[in-house]
C-alpha positions in Angstrom: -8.5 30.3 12.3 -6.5 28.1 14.4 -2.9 27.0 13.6 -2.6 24.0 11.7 -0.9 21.3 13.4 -0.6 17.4 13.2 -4.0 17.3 15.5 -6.4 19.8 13.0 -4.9 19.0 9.3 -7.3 17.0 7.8 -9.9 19.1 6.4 -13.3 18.9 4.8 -15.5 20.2 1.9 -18.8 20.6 3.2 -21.0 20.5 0.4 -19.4 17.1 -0.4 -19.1 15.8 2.8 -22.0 17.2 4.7 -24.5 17.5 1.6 -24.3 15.0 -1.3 -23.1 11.9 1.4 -25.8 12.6 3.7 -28.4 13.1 0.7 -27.1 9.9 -1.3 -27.2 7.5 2.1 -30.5 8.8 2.8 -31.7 7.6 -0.6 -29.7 4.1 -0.2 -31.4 3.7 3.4 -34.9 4.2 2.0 -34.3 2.1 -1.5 -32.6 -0.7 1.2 -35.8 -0.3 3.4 -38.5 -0.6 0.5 -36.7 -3.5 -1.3 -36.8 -5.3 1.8 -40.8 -4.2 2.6 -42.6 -3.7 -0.4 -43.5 -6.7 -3.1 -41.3 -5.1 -6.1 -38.1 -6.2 -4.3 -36.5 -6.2 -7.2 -36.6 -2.6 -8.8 -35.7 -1.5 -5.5 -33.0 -4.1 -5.1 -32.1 -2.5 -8.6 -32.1 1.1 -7.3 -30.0 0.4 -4.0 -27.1 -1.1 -6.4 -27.8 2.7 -8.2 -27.3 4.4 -5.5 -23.9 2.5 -3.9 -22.1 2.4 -7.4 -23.1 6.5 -7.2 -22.0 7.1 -3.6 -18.7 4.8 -4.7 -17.7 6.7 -7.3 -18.6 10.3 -6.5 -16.1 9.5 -3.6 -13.5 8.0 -5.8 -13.4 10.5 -8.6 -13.3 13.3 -5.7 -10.6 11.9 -4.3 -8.6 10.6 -7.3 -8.6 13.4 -9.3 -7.9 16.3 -6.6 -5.2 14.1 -4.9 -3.3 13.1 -7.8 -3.1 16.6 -9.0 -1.9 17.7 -5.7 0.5 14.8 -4.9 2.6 16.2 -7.9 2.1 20.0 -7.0 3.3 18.5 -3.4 6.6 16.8 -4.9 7.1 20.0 -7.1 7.2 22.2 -3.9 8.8 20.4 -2.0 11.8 19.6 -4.4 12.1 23.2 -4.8 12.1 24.0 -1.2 14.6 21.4 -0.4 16.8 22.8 -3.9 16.8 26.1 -2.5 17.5 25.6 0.8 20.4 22.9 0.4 21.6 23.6 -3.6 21.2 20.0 -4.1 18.7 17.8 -5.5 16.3 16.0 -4.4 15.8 13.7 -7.2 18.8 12.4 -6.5 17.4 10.3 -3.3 13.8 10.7 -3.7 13.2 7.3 -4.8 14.1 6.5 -1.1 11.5 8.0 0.3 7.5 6.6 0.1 5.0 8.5 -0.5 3.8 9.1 2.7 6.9 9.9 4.2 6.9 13.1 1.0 3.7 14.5 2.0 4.2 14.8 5.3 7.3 16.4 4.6 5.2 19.4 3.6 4.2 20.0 6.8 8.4 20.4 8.1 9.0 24.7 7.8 12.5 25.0 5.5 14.7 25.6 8.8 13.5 21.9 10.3 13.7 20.1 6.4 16.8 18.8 5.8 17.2 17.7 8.9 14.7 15.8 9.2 14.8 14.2 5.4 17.9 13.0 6.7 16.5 11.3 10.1 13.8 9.7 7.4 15.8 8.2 5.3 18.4 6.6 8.6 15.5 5.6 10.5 12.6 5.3 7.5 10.3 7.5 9.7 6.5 6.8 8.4 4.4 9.8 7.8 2.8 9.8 11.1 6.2 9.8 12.9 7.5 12.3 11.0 4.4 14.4 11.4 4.9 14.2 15.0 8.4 15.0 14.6 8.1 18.9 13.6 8.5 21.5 16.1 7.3 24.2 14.0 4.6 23.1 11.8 4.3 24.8 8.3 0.5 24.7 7.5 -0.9 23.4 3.9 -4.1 25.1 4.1 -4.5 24.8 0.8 -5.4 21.0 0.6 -8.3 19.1 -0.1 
């Protein structure tokens, strides 16, 4: 596998991604098609509403309940890591910091951290900047 960097990070799950979307837009093309070319326009206006409101929230739920669970897990580690390597708390500033500039924080190895959770909260880095910012980047390969 290659080493994750700012470049290869986001990842995918296949059967989501490559399976049900592909399958679910397939069925909202041809229910769009026949509601447009057949005479019972409206059964099949009826079943292209089904299938958005099913593509809409198979993608929400996905994403809302993996991310939420792993935004805390994220804070969790990361608070710990910063503890350990400083003896000082993170808490005590975290408030300062968006959640965009935390998660990419993950990303900093604990030599390159502090450091660089200081130049984020001087300059307010965004995420992307402080992405691009590690030298050394500490993979999260275990993100979905």
């Amino acid at each position: 596998m290659e080493p994750q960097s700012y470049k290869n990070h986001i990842r995918y799950y296949p059967p989501h991604h490559f399976v049900y979307y592909p399958i679910i837009m397939t069925f909202l093309a041809f229910s769009v098609y026949f509601s447009c070319t057949t005479e019972d326009k409206l059964i099949w206006t009826f079943i292209s509403a089904i299938f958005v409101v099913l593509f809409c929230l198979a993608f929400m739920l996905r994403q809302h309940y993996a991310l939420t669970l792993q935004n805390r897990i994220v804070r969790l580690e990361l608070r710990y890591r910063y503890f350990s390597i400083t003896g000082k708390r993170l808490e005590d500033f975290e408030h300062q910091l968006n959640d965009d500039q935390l998660f990419a924080l993950r990303f900093a190895p604990d030599e390159e951290l502090p450091m660089l959770i200081e130049r984020t909260l001087n300059e307010n880095l965004s995420g992307t900047a402080i992405k691009k910012a590690i030298i050394n980047w500490k993979a999260d390969l275990d993100r979905v």
